[in-house]
Residue, then its C-alpha position, 0 to 999 in steps of 0.5 A: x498369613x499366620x497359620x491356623x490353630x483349628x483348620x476345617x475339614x475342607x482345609x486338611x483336605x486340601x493340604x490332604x490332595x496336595x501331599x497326595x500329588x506330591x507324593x504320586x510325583x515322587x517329589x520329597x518336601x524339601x524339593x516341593x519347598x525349593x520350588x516354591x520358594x518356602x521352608x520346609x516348615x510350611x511345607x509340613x503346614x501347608x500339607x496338615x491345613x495348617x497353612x494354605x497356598x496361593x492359587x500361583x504356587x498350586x499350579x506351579x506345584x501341580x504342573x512339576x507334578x505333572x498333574x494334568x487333570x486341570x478340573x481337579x487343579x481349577x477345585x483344589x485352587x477354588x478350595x485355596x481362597x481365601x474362605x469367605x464367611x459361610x452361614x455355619x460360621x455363625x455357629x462356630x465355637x456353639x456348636x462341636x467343629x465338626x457339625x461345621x465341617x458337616x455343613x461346609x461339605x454339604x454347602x460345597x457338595x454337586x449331589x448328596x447321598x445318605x443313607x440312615x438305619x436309625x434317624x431320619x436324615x439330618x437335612x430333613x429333620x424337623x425342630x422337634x425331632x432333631x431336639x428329642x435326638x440331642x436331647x438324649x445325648x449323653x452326658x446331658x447337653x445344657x438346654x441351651x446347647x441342645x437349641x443351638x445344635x437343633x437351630x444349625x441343623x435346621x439352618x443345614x437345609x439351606x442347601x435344598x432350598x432358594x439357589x442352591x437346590x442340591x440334588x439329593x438322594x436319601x436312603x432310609x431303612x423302615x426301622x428309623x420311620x418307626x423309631x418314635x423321637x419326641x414322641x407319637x405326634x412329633x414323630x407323625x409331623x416328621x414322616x409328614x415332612x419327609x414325605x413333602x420333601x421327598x415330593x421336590x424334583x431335586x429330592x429322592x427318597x427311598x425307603x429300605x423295608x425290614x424283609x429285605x434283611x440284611x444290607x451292606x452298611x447295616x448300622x452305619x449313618x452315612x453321607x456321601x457327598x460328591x466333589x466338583x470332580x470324582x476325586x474330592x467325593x467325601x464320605x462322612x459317618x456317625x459315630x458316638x464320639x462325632x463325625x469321621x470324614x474318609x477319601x481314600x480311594x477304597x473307602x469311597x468306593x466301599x460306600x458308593x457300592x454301598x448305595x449302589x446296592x440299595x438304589x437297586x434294592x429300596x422301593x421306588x420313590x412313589x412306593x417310598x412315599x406310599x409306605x412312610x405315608x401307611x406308617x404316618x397314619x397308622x400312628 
């Protein structure tokens, strides 16, 4: 297979996992390269997701790796095959990649969690409020730009609704339910909306008040995005130049005490829905 020119996230994760395997079992590339039976080249290629593996010469590498965690083999092998067409493909070359990769992890995540101090959660926005937030991306996105970024974010949703159900927890500060995005009434239809989704059984949402002061993460947009098994969780945050994806080990645990801190300290669901309903109407 020749290799790629713009691997996804999911790719240089998975040649991520397998240089971390390698490493932990003290094997250099020139030795993982005899063993499989391939240049060191490819093995350079393989590790960056530049190249991928057989699902064969993956479980060969993790057995002389001694890896015997046969869950995390069996999802980096899942990882390995060959990528069959997803609905984000669609979009690819429209839309920046990483909006795609957004939507690979969340396609393939078990459970999410997000945590927003300023937007309402992306997989939960409506047309009109995600179009007033791309429209004040600068520089000025084309109109046509901005209605291919909304119709992606919209088509995110997937992963809440028909078969995939994915259960989801979202944590979103009062401040951002305030913030008026396309307007009073655009942002009335949004709190409505949060507040009929936050009403489905695989659906969690927790509101964050103003006097609770400050809050581990204040400022960050962050997913949380947990893997088949613990050691493929991925966190994802916001930034002006576009997503950043992190998995090492100190990074997720930073951000998961994160969300531990405000399951203790946001409202429950029900007072969670009270309260965004209180502010929809006072609009």
């Amino acid at each position: 297979m020749p290799p790629r020119t713009t691997p996804t996230y999911r790719q240089t994760r998975l040649g991520a996992e397998l240089r971390r395997m390698r490493m932990a079992a003290g094997m250099t590339a020139d030795a993982a390269a005899a063993l499989l039976g391939l240049d060191r080249g490819k093995i350079s290629n393989i590790e960056s997701g530049v190249r991928t593996l057989s699902a064969d010469r993956l479980r060969t590498l993790a057995d002389n790796c001694s890896c015997t965690d046969a869950a995390y083999v069996d999802a980096l092998v899942d990882i390995a095959q060959p990528r069959s067409r997803g609905w984000w493909d669609e979009y690819r070359g429209k839309v920046p990649p990483g909006l795609l990769d957004i939507a690979e992890l969340e396609w393939h995540a078990t459970r999410l969690h997000t945590a927003q101090t300023v937007h309402i959660p992306g997989l939960l926005q409506t047309e009109d409020y995600a179009r007033a937030i791309f429209g004040a991306v600068l520089p000025e996105l084309r109109r046509l730009d901005v209605e291919l970024r909304v119709a992606q974010r919209n088509a995110r949703q997937q992963v809440l609704e028909g078969g995939k159900l994915t259960p989801y927890v979202g944590y979103v500060h009062e401040a951002a339910l305030r913030m008026q995005f396309g307007g009073r009434a655009a942002t009335r239809r949004q709190l409505q909306f949060l507040n009929d989704q936050g009403e489905r059984e695989h659906i969690t949402l927790r509101v964050l008040p103003v006097e609770l002061g400050i809050f581990p993460g204040a400022g960050n947009a962050v997913l949380y995005a947990e893997g088949p098994v613990k050691a493929l969780d991925t966190t994802q945050l916001d930034t002006a130049h576009g997503p950043v994806f992190m998995h090492a080990e100190a990074q997720l645990a930073k951000y998961w005490s994160h969300l531990e801190w405000m399951n203790k300290a946001a409202l429950s669901p029900q007072g969670s829905r009270e309260f965004i309903h209180t502010i929809a109407t006072d609009l």
